[in-house]
C-alpha positions as CSV (number, residue, x, y, z in Angstrom):
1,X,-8.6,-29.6,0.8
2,X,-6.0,-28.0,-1.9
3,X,-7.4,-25.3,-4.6
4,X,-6.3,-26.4,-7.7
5,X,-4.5,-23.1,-10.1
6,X,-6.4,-20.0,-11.4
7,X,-4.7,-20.2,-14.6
8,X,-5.2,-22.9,-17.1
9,X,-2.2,-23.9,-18.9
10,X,-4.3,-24.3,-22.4
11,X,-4.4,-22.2,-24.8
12,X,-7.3,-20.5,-25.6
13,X,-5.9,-18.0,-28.6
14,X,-3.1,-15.9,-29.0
15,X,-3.0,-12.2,-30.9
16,X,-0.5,-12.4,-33.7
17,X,1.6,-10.0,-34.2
18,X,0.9,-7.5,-37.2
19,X,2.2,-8.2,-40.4
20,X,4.6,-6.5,-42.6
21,X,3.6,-5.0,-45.9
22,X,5.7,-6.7,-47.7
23,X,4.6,-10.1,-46.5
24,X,2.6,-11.8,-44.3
25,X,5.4,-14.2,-43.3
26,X,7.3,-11.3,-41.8
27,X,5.9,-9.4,-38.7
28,X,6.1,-5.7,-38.1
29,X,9.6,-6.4,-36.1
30,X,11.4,-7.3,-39.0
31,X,10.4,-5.7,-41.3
32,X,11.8,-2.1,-38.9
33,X,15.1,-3.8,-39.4
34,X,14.6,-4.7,-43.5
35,X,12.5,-1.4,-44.6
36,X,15.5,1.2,-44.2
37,X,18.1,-1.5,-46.1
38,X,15.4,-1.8,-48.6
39,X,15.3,2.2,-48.5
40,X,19.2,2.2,-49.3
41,X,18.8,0.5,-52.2
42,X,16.1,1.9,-53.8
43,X,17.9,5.0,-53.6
44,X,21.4,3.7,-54.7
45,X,21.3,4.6,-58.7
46,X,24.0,2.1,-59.8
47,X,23.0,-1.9,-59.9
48,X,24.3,-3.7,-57.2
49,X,24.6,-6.9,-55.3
50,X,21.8,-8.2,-52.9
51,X,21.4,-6.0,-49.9
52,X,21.2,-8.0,-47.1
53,X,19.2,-8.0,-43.3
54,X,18.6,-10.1,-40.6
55,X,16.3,-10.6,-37.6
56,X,18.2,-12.9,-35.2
57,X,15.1,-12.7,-32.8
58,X,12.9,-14.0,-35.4
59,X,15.4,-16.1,-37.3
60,X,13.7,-14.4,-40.2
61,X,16.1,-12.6,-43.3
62,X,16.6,-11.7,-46.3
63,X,17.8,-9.9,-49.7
64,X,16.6,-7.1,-51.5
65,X,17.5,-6.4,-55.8
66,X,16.6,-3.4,-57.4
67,X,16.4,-4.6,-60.8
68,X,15.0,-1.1,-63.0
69,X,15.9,2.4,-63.3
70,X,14.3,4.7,-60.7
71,X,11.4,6.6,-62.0
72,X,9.4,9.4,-60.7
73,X,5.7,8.5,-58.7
74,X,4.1,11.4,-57.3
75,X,7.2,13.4,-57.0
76,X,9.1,10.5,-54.9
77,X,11.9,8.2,-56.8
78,X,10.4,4.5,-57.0
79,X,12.2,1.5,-58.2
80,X,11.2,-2.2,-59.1
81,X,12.7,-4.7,-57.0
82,X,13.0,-8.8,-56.4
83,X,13.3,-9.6,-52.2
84,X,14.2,-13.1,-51.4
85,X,13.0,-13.8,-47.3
86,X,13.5,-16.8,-45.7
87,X,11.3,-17.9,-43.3
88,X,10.8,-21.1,-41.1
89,X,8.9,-23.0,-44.2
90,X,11.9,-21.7,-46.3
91,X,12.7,-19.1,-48.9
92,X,10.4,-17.3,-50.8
93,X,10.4,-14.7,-53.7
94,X,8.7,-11.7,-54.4
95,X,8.6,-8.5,-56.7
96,X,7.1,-5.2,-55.9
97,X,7.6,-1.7,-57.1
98,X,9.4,0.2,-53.8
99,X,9.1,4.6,-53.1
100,X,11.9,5.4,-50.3
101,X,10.6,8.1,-48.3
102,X,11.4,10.0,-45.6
103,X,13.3,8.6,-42.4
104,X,13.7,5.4,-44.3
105,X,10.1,4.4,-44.8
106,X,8.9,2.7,-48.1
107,X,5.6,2.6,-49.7
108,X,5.6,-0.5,-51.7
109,X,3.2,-1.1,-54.7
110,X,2.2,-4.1,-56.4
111,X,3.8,-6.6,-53.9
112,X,3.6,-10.2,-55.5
113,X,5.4,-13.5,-55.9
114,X,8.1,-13.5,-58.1
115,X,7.3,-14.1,-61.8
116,X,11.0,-15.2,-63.2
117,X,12.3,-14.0,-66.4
């Protein structure tokens, strides 16, 4: 007589991982690798090009566009911005209103899909 396995190969639910605040396609990982880029260019006063990131572990990325002048929020310099993340069902926009703080950390404000011009 053979015991058969204590573990069942099926699934009986899994624990996603937390999202991001800035969507819920991204998860907490990448967005430690996007929120200090986004950071820099929030703070960055001239108009730029896309800044850039990437999660290879994810396969997730992205681009972030200040598109205002910085203004004042509570004593912290905020910014309106356009990110562009790709994700595995393909890119998507967004706009939000970003406040760089300390150490690189962002409190975001009125995150939404991306309206156009």
């Amino acid at each position: 007589m053979t015991i058969g396995p204590f573990m069942s190969d099926d699934e009986t639910g899994s624990i996603k991982p937390a999202a991001s605040p800035l969507s819920p396609d991204l998860d907490m990982k990448d967005w430690r690798i996007a929120e200090p880029i986004l950071a820099s260019a929030l703070l960055n006063g001239e108009p730029q090009a896309p800044v850039k990131w990437s999660n290879p572990d994810s396969g997730r990325s992205g681009a972030f566009q200040p598109v205002a002048a910085t203004f004042s929020r509570e004593g912290k310099p905020c910014r309106a911005f356009v990110a562009r993340i790709v994700v595995a069902d393909g890119p998507k926009m967004l706009q939000a209103v970003g406040c760089p703080g300390e150490e690189g950390a962002v409190a975001l404000d009125k995150v939404e899909p991306w309206k156009g011009l």
